[in-house]
C-alpha positions as CSV (number, residue, x, y, z in Angstrom):
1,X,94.7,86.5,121.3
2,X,91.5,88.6,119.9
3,X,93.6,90.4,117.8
4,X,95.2,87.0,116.1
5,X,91.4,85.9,115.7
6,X,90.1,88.5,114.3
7,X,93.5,88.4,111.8
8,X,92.5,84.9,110.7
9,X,89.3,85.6,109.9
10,X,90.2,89.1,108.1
11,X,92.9,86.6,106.4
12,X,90.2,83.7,105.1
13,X,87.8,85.9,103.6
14,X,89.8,88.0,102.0
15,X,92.4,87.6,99.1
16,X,96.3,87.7,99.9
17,X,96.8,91.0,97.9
18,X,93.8,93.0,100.1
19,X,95.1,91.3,103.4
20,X,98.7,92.5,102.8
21,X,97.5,96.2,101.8
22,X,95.4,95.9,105.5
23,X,98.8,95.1,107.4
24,X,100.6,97.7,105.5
25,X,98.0,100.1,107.4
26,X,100.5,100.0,110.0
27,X,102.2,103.2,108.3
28,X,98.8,105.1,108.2
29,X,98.9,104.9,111.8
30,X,102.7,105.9,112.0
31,X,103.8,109.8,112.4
32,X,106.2,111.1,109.8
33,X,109.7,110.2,110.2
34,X,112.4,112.3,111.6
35,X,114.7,113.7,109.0
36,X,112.0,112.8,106.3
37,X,113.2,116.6,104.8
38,X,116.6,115.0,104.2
39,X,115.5,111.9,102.5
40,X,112.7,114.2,100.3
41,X,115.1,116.6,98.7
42,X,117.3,113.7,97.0
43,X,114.1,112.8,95.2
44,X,112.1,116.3,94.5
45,X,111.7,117.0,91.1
46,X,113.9,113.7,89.6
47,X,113.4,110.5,87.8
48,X,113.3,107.4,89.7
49,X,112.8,103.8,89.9
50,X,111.7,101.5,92.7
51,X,111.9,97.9,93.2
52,X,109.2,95.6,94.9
53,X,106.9,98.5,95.3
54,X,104.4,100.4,95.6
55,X,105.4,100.8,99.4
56,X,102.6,102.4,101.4
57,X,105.6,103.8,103.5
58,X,106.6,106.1,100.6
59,X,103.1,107.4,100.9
60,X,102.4,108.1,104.4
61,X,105.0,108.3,107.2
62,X,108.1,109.0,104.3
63,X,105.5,111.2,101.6
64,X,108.1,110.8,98.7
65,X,105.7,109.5,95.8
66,X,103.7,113.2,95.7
67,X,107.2,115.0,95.4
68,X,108.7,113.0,92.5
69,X,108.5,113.9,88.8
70,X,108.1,110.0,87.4
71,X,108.5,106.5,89.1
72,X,108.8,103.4,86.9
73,X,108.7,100.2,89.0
74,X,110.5,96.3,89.3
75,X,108.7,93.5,90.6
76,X,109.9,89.5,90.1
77,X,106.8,88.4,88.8
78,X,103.2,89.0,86.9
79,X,101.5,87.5,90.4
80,X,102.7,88.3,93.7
81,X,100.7,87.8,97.1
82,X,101.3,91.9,97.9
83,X,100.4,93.1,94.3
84,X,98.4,90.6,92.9
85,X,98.3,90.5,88.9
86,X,100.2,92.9,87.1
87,X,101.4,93.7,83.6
88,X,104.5,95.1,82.4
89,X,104.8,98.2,80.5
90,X,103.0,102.1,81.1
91,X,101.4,100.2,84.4
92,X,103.2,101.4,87.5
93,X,100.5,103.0,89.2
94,X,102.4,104.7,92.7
95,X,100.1,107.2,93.6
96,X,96.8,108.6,92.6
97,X,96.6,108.6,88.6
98,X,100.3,108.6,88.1
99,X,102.0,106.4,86.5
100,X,105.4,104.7,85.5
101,X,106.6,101.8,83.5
102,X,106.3,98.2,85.3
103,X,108.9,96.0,84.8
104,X,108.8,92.0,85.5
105,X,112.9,91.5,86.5
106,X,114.6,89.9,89.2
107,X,115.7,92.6,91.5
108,X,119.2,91.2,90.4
109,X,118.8,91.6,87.1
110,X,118.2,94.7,85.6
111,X,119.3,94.0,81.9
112,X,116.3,95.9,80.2
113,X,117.2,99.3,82.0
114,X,120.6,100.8,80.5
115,X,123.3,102.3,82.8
116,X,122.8,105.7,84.7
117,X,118.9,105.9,83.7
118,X,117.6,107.2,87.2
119,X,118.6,110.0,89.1
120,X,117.3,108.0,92.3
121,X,115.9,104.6,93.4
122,X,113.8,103.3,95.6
123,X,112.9,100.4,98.1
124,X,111.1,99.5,100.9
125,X,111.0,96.2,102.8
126,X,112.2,94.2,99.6
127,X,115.7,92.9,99.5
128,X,115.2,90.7,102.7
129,X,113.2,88.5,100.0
130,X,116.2,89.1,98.2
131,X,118.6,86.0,98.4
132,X,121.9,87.6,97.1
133,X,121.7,91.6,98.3
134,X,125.3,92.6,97.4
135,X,124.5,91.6,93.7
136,X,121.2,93.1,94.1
137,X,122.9,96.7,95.1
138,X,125.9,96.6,92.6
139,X,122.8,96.3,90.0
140,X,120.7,98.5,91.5
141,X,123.4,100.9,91.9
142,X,124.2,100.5,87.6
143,X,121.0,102.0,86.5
144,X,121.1,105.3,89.4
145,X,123.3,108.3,87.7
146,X,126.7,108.9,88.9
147,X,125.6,111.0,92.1
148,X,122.2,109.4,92.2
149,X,120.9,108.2,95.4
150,X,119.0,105.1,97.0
151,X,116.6,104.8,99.6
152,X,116.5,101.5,101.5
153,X,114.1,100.4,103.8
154,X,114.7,97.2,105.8
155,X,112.6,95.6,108.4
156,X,113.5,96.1,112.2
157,X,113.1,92.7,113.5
158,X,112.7,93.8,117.0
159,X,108.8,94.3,116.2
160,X,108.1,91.5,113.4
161,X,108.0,87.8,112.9
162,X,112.2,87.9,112.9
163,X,112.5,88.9,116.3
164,X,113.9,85.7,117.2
165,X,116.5,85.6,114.5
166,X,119.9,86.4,114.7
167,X,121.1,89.4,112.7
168,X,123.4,88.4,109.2
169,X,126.6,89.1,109.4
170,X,127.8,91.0,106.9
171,X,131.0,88.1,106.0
172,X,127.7,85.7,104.7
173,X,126.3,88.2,102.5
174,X,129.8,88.6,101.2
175,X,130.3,85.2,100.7
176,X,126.7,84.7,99.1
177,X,127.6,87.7,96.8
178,X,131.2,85.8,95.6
179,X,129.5,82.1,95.6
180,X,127.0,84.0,93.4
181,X,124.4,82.6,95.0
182,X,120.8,82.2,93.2
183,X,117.4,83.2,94.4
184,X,116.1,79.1,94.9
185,X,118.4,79.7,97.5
186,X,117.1,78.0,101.1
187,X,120.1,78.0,103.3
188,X,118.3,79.7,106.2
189,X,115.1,77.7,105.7
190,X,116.3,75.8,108.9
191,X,116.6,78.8,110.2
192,X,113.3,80.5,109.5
193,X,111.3,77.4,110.1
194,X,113.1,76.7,113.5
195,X,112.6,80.7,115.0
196,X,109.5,82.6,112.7
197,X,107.2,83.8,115.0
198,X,103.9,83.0,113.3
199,X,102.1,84.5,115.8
200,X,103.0,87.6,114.2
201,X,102.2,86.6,110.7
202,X,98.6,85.2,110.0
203,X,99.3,85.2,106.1
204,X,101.7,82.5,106.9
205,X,99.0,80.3,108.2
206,X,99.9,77.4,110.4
207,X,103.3,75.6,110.7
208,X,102.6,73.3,108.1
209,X,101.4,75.7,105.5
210,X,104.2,77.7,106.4
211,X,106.7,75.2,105.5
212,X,104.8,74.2,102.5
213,X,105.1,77.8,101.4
214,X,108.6,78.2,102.3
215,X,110.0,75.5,100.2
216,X,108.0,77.0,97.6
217,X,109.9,80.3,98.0
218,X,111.5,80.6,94.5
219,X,107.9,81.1,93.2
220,X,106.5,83.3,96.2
221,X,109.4,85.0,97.3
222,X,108.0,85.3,101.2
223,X,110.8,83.9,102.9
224,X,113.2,86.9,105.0
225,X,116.4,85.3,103.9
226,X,118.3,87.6,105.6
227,X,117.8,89.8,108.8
228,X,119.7,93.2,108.9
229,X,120.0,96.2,111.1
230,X,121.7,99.5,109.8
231,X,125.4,98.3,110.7
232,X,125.0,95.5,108.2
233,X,123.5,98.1,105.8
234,X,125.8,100.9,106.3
235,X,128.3,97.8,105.6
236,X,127.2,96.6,102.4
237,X,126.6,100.4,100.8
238,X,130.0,100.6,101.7
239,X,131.2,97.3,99.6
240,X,129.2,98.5,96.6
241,X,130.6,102.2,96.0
242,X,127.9,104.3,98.0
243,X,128.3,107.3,100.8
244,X,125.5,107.0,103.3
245,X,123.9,110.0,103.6
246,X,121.2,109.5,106.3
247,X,119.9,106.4,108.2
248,X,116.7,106.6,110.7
249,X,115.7,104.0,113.1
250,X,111.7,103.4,113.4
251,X,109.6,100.6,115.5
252,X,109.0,99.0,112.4
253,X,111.9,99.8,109.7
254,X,115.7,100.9,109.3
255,X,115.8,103.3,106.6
256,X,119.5,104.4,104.6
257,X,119.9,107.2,102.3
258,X,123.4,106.5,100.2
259,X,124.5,108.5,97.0
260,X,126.8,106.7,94.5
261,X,130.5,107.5,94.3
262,X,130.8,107.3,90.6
């Protein structure tokens, strides 16, 4: 209960962008994953993108960012609550001084970036915001060189506000990718507003802010549409032409490492 209060308060005083990057400190705190060796020299040296960073993860607990040659990045909009304002062009800044081009795209729509650009991407804790994942992937998976590989990272509910969610089965995400469904999307709003724990997420506020947020995901993009575990990962690199390569099971995250068939 201390903890919660003290939350709150950290949560009113401060701006959305600064409270996020204080939750996020959760990976400062975490030891470096097991296998990180295998997920590090798929990215060493190469050309990359990532979508809905920066991730604090790729700088801490999976150090990828300080091994790359260049990292452009995708985010949805100028103003989100994790990054604040950005502005598109030379203004990915990942780590330290370095810096890639910023992109403002849906995550399912990459039509600025031409085919086989990167020789890997990246992304941590995005795609559950993402209301259509298969057509996220098959367009993720467009701009990553024949060979290339991608790093997912999804959140393992068992430790976060989803806990009392059922996994997605992989059949709706198949049928959301061949409905073609859009990102104002609120079919599990029911759902989420039934079984979020918002004990576990201050940002959220109180029930009735949360649903007043909710219903205004299209333009905040908070909402966990779907909930997976690595099955249901393993299951849709599978439907979009991918071999995975590695996945790791953490407290907080399932990570997958997949390289593209062709």
């Amino acid at each position: 209960m201390l903890k919660n209060t003290l939350r709150q308060k950290i949560k009113t005083s401060l701006p959305k962008p600064i409270f996020e990057a204080l939750l996020s400190l959760k990976y400062l705190r975490t030891k470096q994953i097991p296998d990180s060796d295998v997920y590090l020299r798929h990215v060493v040296g190469k050309k990359g993108i990532e979508i809905g960073g920066p991730s604090t993860l790729f700088r801490t607990s999976l150090p990828l960012y300080q091994k790359v040659e260049s990292l452009d990045g995708v985010n949805f909009s100028n103003s989100t609550v994790w990054e604040g304002e950005i502005r598109s062009g030379l203004n990915y800044n990942f780590i330290g001084s370095k810096k890639g081009i910023q992109f403002i795209s849906e995550a399912t729509d990459l039509s600025k970036i031409e085919n086989s650009t990167y020789d890997f991407l990246l992304s941590s804790n995005c795609l559950e915001h993402v209301a259509n994942p298969l057509k996220a992937l098959m367009e993720w998976k467009r701009v990553i060189k024949p060979l290339g590989c991608l790093i997912l990272v999804l959140p393992n509910k068992a430790n976060n506000f989803d806990h009392n969610r059922p996994t997605t089965s992989f059949d709706h995400i198949l049928e959301d990718f061949n409905n073609n469904t859009a990102e104002d999307d609120l079919t599990h709003l029911d759902e989420i507003l039934r079984l979020h724990d918002l004990s576990m997420d201050p940002p959220a506020g109180n029930s009735t802010a949360f649903e007043k947020r909710s219903r205004d995901n299209y333009h905040n993009r908070t909402l966990h549409h779907h909930v997976f575990d690595l099955i249901v990962m393993a299951s849709m690199f599978q439907f979009c032409g991918f071999d995975v390569v590695q996945r790791t099971e953490t407290s907080s995250d399932f990570l997958m490492l997949a390289t593209k068939r062709f």
